[in-house]
mmCIF file as Biopython writes it, N, C-alpha, C and O atoms, coordinates in Angstrom:
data_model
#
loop_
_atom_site.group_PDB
_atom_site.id
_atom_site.type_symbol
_atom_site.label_atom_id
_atom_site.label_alt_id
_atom_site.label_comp_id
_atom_site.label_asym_id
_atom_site.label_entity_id
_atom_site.label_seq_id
_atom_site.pdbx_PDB_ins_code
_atom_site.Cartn_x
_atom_site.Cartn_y
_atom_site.Cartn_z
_atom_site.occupancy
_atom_site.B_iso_or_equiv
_atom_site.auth_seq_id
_atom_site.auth_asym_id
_atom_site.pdbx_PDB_model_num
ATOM 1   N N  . UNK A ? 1  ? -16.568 5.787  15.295 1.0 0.0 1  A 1 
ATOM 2   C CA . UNK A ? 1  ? -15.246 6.260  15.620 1.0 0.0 1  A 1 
ATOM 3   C C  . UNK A ? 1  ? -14.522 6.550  14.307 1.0 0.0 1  A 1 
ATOM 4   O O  . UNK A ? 1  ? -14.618 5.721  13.402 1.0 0.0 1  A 1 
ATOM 5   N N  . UNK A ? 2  ? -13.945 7.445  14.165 1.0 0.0 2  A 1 
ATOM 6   C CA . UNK A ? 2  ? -12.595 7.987  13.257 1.0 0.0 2  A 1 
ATOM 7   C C  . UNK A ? 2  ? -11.247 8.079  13.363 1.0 0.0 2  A 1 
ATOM 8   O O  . UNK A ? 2  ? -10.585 8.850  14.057 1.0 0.0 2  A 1 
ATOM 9   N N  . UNK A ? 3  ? -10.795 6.984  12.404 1.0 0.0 3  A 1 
ATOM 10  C CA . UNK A ? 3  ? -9.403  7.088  12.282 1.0 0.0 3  A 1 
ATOM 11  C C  . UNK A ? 3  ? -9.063  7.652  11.549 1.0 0.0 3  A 1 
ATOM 12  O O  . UNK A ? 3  ? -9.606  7.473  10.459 1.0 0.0 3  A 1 
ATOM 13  N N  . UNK A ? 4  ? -7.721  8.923  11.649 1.0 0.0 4  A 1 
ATOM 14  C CA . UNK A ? 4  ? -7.433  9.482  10.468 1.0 0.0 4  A 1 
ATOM 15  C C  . UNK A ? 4  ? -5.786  9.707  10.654 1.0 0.0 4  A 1 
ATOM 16  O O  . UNK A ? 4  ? -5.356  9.369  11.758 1.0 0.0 4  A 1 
ATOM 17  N N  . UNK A ? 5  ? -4.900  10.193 9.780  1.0 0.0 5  A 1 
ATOM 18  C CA . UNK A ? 5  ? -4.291  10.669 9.170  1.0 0.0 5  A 1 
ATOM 19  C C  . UNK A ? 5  ? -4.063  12.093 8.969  1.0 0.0 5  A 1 
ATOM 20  O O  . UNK A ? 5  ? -3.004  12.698 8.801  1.0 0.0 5  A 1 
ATOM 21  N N  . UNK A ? 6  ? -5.210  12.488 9.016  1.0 0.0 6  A 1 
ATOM 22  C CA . UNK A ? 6  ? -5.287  14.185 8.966  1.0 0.0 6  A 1 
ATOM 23  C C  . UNK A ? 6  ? -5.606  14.760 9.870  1.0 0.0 6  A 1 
ATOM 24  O O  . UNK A ? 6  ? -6.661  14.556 10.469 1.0 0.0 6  A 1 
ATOM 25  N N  . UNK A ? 7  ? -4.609  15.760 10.220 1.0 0.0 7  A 1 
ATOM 26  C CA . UNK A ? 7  ? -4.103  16.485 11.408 1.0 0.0 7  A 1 
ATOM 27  C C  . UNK A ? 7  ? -5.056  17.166 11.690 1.0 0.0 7  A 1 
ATOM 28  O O  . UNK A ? 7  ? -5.318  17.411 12.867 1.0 0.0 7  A 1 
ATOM 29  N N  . UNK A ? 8  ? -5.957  17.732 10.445 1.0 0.0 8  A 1 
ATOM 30  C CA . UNK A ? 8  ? -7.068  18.853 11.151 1.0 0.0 8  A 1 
ATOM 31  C C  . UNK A ? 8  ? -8.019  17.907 12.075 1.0 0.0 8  A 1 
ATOM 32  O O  . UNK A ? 8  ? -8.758  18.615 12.758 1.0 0.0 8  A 1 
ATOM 33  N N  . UNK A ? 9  ? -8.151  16.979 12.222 1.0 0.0 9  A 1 
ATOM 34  C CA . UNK A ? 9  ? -9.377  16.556 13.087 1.0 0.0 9  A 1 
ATOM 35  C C  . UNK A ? 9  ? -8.662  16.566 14.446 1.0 0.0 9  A 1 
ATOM 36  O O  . UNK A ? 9  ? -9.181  15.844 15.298 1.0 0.0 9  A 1 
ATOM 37  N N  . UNK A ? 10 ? -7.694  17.171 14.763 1.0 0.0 10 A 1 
ATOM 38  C CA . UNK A ? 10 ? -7.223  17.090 16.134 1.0 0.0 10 A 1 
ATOM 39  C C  . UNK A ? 10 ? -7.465  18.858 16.690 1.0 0.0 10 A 1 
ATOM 40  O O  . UNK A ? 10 ? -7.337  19.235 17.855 1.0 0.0 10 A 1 
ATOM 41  N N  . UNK A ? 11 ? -7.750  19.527 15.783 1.0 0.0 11 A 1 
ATOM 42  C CA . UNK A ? 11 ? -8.399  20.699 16.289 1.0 0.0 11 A 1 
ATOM 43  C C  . UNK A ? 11 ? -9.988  21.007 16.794 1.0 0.0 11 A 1 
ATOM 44  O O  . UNK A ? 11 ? -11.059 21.057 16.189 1.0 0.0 11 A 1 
ATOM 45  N N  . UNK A ? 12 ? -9.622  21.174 18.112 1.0 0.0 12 A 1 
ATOM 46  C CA . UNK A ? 12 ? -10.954 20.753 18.950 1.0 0.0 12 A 1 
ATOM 47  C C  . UNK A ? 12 ? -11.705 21.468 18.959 1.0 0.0 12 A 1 
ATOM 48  O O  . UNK A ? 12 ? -12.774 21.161 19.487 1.0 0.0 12 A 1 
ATOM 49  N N  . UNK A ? 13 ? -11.534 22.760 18.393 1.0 0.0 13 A 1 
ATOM 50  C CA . UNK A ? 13 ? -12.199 23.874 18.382 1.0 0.0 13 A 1 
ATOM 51  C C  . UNK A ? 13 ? -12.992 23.401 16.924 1.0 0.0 13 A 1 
ATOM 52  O O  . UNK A ? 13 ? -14.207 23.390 17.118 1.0 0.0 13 A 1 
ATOM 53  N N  . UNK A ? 14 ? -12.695 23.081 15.781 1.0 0.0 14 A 1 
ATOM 54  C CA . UNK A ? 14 ? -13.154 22.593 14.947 1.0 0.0 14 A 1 
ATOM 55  C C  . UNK A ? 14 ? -13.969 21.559 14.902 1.0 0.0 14 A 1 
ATOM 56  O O  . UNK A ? 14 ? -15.133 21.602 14.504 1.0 0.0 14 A 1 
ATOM 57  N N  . UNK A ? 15 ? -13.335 20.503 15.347 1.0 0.0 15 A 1 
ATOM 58  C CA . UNK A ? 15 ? -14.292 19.049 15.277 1.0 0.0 15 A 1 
ATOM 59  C C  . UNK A ? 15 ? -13.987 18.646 16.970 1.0 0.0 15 A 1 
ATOM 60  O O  . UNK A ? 15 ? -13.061 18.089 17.561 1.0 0.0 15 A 1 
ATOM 61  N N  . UNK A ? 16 ? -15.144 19.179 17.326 1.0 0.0 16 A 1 
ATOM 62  C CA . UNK A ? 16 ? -15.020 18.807 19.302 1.0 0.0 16 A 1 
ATOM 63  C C  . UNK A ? 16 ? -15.233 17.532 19.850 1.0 0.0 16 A 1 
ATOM 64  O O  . UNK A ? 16 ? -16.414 17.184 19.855 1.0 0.0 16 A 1 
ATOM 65  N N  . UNK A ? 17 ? -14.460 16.776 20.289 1.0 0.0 17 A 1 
ATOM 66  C CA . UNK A ? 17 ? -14.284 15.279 20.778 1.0 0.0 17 A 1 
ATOM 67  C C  . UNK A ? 17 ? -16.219 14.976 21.120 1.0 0.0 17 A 1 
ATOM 68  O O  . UNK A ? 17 ? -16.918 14.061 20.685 1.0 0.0 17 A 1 
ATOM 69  N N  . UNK A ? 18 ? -16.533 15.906 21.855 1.0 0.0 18 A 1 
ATOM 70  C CA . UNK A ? 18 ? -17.700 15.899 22.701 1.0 0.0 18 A 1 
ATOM 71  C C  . UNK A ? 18 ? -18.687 15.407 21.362 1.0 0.0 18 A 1 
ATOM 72  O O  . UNK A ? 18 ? -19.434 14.440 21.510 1.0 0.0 18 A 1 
ATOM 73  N N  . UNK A ? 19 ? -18.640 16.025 20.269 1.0 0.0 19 A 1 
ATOM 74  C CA . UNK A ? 19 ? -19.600 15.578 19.039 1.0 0.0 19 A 1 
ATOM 75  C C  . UNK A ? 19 ? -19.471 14.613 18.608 1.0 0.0 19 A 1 
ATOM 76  O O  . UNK A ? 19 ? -20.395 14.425 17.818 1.0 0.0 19 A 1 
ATOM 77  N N  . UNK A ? 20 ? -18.506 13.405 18.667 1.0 0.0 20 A 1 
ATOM 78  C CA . UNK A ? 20 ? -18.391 12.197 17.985 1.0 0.0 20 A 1 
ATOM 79  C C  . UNK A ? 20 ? -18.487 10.821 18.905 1.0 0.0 20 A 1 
ATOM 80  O O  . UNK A ? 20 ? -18.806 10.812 20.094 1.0 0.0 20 A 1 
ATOM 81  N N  . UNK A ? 21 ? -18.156 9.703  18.136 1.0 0.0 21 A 1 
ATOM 82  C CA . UNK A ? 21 ? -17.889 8.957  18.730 1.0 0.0 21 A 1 
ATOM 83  C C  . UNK A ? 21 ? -16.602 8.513  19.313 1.0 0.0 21 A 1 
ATOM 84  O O  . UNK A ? 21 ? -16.448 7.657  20.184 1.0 0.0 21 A 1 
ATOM 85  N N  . UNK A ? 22 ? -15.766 9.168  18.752 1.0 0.0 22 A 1 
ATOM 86  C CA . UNK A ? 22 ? -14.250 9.122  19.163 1.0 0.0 22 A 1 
ATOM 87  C C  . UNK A ? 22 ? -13.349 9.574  18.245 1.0 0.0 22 A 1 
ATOM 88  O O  . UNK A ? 22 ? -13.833 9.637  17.115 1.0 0.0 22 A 1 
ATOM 89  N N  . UNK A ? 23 ? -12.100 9.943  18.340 1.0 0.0 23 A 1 
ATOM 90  C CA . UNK A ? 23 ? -11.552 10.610 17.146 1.0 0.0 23 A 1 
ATOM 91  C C  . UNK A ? 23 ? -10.340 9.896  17.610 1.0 0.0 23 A 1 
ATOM 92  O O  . UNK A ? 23 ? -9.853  10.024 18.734 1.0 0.0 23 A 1 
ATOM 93  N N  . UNK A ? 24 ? -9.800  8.991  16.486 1.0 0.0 24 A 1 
ATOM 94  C CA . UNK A ? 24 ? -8.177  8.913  17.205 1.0 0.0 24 A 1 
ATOM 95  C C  . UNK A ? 24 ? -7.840  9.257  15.784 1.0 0.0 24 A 1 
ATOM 96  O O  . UNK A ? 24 ? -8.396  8.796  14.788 1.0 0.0 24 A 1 
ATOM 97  N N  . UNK A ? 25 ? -6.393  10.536 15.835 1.0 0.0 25 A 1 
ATOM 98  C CA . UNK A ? 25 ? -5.633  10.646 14.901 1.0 0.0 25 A 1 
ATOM 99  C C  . UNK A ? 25 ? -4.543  9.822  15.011 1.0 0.0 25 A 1 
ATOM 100 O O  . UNK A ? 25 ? -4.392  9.070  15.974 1.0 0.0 25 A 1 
ATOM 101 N N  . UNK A ? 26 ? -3.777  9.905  14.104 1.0 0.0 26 A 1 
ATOM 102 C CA . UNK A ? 26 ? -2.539  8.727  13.769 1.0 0.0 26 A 1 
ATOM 103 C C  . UNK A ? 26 ? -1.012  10.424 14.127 1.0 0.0 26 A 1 
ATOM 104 O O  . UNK A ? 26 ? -0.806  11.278 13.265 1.0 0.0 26 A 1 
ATOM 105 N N  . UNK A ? 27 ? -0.742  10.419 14.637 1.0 0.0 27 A 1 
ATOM 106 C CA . UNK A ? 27 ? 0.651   11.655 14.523 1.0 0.0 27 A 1 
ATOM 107 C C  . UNK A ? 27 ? 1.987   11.253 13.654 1.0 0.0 27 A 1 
ATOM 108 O O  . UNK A ? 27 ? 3.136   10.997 14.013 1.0 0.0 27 A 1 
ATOM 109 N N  . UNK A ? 28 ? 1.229   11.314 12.092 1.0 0.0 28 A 1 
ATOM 110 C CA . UNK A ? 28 ? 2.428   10.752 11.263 1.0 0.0 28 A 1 
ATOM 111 C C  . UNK A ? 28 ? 3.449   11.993 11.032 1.0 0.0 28 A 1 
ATOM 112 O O  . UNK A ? 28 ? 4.610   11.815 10.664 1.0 0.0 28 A 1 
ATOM 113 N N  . UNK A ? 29 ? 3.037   12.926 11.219 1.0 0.0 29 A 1 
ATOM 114 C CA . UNK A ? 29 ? 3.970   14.139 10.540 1.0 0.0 29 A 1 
ATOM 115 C C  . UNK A ? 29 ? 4.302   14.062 9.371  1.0 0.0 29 A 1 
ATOM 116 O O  . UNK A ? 29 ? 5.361   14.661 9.559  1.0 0.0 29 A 1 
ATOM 117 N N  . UNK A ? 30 ? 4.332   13.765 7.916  1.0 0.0 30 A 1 
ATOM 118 C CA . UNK A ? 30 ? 5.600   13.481 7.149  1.0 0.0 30 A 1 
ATOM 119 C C  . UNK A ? 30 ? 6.287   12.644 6.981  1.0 0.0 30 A 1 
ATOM 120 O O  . UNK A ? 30 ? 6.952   12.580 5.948  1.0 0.0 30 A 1 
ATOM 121 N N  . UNK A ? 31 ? 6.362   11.599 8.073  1.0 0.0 31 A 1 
ATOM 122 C CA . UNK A ? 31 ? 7.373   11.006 8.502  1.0 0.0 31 A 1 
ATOM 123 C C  . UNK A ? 31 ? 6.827   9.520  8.731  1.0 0.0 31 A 1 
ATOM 124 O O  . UNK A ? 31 ? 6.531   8.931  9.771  1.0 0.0 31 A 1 
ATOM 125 N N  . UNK A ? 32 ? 6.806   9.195  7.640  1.0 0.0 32 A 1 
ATOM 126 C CA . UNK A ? 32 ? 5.478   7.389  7.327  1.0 0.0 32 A 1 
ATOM 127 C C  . UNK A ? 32 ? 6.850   6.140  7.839  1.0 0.0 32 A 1 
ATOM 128 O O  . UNK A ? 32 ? 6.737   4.939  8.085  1.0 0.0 32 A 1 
ATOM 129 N N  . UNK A ? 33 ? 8.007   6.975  7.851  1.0 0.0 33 A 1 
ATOM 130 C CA . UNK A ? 33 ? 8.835   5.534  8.706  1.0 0.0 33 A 1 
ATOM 131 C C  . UNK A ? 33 ? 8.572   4.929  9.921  1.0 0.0 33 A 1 
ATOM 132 O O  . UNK A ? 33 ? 9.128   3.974  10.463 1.0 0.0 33 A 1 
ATOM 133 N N  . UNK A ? 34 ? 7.526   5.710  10.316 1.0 0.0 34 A 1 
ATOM 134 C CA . UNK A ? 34 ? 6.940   5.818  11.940 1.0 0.0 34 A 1 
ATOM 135 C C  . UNK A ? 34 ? 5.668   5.244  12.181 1.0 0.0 34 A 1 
ATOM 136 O O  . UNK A ? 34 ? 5.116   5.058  13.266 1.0 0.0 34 A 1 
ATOM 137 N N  . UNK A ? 35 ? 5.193   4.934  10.808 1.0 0.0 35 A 1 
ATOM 138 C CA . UNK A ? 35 ? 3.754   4.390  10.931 1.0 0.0 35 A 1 
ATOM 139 C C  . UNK A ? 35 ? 3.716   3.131  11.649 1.0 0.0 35 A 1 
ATOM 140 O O  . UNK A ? 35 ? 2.708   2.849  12.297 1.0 0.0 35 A 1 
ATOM 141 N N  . UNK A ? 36 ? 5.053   2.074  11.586 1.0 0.0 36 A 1 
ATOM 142 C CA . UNK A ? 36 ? 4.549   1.105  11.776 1.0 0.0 36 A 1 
ATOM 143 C C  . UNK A ? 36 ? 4.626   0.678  13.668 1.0 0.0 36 A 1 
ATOM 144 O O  . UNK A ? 36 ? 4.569   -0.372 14.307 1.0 0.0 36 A 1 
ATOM 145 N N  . UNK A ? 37 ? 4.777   2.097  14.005 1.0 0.0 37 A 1 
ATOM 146 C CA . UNK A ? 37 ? 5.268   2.133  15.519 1.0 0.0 37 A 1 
ATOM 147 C C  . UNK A ? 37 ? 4.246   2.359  16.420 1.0 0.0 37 A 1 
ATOM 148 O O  . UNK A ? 37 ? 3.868   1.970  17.525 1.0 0.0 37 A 1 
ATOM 149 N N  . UNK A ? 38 ? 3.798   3.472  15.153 1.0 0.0 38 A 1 
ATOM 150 C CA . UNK A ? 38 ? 2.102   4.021  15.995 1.0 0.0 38 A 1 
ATOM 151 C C  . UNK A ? 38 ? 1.369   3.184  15.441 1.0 0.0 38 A 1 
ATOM 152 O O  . UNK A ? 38 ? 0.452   3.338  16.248 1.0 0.0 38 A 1 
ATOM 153 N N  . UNK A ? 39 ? 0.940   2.355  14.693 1.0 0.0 39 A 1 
ATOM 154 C CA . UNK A ? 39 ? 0.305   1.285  14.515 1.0 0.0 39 A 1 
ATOM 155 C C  . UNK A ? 39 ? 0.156   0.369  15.739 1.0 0.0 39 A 1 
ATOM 156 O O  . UNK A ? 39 ? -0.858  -0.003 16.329 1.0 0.0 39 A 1 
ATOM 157 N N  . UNK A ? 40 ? 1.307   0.141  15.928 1.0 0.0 40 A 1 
ATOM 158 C CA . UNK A ? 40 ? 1.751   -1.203 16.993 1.0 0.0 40 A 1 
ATOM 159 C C  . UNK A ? 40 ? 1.000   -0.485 18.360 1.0 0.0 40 A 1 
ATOM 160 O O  . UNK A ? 40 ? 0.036   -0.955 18.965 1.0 0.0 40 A 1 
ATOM 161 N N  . UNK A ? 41 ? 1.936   1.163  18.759 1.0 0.0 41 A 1 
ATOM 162 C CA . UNK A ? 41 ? 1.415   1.483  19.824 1.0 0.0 41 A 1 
ATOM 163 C C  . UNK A ? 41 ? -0.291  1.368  20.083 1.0 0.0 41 A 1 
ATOM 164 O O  . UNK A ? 41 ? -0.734  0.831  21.098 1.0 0.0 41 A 1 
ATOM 165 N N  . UNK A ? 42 ? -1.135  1.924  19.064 1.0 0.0 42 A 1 
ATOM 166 C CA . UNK A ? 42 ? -2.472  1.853  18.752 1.0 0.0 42 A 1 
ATOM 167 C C  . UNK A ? 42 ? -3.440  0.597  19.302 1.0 0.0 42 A 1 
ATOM 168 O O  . UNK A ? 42 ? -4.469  0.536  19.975 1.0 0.0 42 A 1 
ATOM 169 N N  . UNK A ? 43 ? -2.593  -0.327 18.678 1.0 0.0 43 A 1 
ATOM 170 C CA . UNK A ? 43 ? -3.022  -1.850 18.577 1.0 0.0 43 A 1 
ATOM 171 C C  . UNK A ? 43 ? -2.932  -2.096 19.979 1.0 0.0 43 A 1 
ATOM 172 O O  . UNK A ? 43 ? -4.006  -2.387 20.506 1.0 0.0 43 A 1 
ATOM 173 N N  . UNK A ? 44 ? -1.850  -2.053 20.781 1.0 0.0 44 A 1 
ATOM 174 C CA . UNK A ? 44 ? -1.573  -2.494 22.120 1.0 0.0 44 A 1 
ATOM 175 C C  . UNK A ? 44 ? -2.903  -1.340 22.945 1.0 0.0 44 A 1 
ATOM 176 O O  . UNK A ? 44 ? -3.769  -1.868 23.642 1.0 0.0 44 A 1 
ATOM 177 N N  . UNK A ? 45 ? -2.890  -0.055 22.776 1.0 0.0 45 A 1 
ATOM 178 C CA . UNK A ? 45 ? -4.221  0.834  23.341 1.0 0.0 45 A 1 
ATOM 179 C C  . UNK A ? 45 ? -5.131  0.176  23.347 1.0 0.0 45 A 1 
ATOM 180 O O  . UNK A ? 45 ? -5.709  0.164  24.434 1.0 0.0 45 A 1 
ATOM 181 N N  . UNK A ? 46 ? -5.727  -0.654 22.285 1.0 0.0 46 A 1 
ATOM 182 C CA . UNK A ? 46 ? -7.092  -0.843 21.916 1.0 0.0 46 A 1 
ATOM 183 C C  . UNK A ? 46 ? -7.308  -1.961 22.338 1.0 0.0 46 A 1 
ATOM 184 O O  . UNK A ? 46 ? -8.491  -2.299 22.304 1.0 0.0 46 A 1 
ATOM 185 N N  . UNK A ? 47 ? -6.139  -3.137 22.986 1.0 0.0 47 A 1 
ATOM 186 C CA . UNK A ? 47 ? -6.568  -4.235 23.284 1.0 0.0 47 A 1 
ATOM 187 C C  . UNK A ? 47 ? -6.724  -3.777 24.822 1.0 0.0 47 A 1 
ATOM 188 O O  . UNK A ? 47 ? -7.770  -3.911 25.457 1.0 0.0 47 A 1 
ATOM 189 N N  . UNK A ? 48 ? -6.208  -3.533 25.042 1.0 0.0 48 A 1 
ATOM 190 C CA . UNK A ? 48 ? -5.918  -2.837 26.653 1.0 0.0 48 A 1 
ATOM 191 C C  . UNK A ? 48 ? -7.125  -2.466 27.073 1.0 0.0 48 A 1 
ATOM 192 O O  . UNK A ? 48 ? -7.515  -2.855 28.174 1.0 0.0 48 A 1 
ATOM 193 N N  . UNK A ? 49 ? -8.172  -1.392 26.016 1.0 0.0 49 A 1 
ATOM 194 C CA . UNK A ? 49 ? -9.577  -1.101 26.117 1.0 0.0 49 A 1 
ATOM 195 C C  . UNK A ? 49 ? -10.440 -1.312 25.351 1.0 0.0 49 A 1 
ATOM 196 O O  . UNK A ? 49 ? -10.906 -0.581 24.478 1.0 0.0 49 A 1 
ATOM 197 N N  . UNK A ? 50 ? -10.770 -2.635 25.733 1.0 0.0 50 A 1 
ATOM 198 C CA . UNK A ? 50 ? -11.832 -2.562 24.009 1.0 0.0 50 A 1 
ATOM 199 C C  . UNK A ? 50 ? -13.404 -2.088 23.779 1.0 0.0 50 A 1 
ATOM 200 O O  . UNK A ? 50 ? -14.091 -2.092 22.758 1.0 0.0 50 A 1 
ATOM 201 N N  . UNK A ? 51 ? -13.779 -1.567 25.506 1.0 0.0 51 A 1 
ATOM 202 C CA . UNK A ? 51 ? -14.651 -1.186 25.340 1.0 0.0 51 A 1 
ATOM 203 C C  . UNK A ? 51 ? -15.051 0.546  24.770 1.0 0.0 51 A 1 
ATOM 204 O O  . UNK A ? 51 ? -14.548 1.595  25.171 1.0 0.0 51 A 1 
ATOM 205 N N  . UNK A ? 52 ? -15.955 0.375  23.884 1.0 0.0 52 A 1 
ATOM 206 C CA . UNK A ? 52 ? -16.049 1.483  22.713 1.0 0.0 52 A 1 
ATOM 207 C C  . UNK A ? 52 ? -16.573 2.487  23.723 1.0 0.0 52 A 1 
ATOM 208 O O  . UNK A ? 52 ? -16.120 3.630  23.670 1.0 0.0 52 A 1 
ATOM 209 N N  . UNK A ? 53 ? -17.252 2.256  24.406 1.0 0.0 53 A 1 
ATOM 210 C CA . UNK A ? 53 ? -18.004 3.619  25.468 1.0 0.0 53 A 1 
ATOM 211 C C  . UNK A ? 53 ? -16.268 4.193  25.837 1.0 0.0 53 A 1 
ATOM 212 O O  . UNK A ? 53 ? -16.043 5.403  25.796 1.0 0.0 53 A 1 
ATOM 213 N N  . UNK A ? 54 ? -15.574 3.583  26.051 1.0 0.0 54 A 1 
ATOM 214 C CA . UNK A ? 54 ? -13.910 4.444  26.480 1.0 0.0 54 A 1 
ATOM 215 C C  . UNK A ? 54 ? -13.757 5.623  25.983 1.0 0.0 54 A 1 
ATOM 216 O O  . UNK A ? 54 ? -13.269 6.602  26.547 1.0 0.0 54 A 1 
ATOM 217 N N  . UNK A ? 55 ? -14.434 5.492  24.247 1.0 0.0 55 A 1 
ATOM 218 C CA . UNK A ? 55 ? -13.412 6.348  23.159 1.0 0.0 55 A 1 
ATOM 219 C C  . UNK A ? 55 ? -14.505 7.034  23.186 1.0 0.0 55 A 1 
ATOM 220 O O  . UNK A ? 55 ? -14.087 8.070  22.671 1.0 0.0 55 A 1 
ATOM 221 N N  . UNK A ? 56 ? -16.227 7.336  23.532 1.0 0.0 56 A 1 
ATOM 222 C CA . UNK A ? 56 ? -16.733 8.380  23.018 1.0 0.0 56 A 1 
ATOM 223 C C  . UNK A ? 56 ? -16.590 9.877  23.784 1.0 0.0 56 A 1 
ATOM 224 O O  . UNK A ? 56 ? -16.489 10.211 24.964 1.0 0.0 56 A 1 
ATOM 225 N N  . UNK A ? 57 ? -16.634 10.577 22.555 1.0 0.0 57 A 1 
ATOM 226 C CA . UNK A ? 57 ? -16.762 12.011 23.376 1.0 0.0 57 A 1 
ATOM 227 C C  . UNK A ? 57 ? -14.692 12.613 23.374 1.0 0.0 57 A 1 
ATOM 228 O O  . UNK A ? 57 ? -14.173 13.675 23.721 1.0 0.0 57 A 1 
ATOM 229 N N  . UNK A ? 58 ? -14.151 11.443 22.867 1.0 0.0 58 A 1 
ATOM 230 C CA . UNK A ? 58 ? -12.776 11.794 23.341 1.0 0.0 58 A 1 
ATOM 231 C C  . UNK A ? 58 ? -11.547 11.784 21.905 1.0 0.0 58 A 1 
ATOM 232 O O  . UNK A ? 58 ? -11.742 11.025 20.955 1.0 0.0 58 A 1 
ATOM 233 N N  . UNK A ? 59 ? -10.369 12.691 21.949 1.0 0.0 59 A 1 
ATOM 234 C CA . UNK A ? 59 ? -9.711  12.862 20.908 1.0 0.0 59 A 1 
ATOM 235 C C  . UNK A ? 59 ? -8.461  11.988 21.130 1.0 0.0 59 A 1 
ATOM 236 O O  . UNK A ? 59 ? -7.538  12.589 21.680 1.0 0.0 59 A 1 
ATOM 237 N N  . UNK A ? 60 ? -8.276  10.919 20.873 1.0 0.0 60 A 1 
ATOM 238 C CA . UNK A ? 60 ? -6.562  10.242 20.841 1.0 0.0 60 A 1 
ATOM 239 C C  . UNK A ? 60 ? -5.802  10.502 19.696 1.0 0.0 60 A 1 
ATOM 240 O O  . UNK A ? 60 ? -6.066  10.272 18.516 1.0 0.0 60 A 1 
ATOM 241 N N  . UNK A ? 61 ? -4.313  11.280 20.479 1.0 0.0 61 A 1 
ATOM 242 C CA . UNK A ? 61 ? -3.668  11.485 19.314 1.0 0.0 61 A 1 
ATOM 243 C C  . UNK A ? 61 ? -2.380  10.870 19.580 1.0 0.0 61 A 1 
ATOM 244 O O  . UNK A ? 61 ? -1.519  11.240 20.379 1.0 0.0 61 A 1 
ATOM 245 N N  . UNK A ? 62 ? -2.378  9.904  18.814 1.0 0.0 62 A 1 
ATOM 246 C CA . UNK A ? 62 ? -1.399  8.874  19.083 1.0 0.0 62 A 1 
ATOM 247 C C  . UNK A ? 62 ? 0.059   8.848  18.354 1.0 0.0 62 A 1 
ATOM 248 O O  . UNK A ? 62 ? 0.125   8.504  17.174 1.0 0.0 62 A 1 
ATOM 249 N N  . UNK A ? 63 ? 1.022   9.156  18.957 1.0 0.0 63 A 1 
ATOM 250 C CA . UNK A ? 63 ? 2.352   9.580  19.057 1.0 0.0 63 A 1 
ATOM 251 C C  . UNK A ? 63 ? 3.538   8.326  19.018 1.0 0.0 63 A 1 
ATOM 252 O O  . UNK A ? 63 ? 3.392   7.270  19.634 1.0 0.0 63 A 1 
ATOM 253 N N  . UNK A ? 64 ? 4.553   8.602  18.304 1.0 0.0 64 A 1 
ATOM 254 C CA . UNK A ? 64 ? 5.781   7.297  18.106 1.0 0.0 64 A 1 
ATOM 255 C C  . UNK A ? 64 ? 5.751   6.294  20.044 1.0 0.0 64 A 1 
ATOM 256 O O  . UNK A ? 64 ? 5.634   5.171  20.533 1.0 0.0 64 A 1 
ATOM 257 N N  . UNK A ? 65 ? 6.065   8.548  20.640 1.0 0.0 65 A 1 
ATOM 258 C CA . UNK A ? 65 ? 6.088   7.245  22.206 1.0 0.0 65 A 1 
ATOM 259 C C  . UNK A ? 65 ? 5.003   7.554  23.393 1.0 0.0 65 A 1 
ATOM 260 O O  . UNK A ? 65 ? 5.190   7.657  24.605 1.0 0.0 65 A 1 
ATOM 261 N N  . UNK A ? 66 ? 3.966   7.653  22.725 1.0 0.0 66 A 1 
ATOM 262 C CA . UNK A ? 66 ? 2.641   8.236  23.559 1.0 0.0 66 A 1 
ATOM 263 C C  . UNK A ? 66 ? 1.549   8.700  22.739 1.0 0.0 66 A 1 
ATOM 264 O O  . UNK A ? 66 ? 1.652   8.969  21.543 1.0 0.0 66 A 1 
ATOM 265 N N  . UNK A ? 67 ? -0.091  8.828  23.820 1.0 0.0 67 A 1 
ATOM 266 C CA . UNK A ? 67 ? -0.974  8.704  23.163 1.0 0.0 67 A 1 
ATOM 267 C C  . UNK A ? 67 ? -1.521  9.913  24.185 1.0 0.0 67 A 1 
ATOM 268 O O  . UNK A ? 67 ? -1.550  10.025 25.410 1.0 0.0 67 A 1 
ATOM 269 N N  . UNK A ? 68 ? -1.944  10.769 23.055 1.0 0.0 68 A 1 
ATOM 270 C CA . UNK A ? 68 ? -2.614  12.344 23.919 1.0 0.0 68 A 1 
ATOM 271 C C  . UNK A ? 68 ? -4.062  11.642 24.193 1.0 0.0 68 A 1 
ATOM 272 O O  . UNK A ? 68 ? -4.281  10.558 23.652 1.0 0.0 68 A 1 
ATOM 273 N N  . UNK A ? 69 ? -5.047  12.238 25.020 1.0 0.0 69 A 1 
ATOM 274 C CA . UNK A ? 69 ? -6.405  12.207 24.977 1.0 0.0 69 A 1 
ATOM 275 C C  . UNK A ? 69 ? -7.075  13.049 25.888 1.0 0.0 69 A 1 
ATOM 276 O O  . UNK A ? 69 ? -7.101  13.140 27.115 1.0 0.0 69 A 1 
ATOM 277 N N  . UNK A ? 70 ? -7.825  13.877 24.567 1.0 0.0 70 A 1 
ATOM 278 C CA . UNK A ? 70 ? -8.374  15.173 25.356 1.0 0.0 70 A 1 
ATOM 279 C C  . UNK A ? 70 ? -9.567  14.786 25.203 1.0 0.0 70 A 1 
ATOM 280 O O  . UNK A ? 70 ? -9.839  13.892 24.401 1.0 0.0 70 A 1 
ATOM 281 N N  . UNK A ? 71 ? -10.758 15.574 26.172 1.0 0.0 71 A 1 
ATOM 282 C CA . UNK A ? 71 ? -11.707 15.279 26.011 1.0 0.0 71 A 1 
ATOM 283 C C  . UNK A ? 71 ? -12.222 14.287 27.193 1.0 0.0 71 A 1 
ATOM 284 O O  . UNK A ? 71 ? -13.363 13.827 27.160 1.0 0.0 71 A 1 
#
């Protein structure tokens, strides 16, 4: 699985959920006052599912008040 920071891995046409093991981006924008929100939100996702078969094949893009997932 990949955690990133960088926005290009949320282009699916580029790096397709279907090829990995999971992609969750972080949706910092610019705007790192926010990290510690999507952190938290993240943390609460992952306990919620901890099983890893959840995340393959799929893109989470995780937002101040929500978490996209395509794929």
């Amino acid at each position: 699985m990949l955690l990133t920071l960088d926005g290009d891995f949320a282009d699916v046409v580029t790096y397709p959920p279907a090829d990995y093991q999971g992609i969750i981006g972080l949706q910092v924008k610019n705007h790192p006052k926010v990290t510690a929100e999507i952190t938290t939100r993240l943390i609460r996702y992952l306990k919620a599912h901890p099983d890893s078969d959840h995340y393959v094949g799929k893109l989470f893009l995780v937002e101040v008040h929500r978490i996209r997932i395509h794929g």
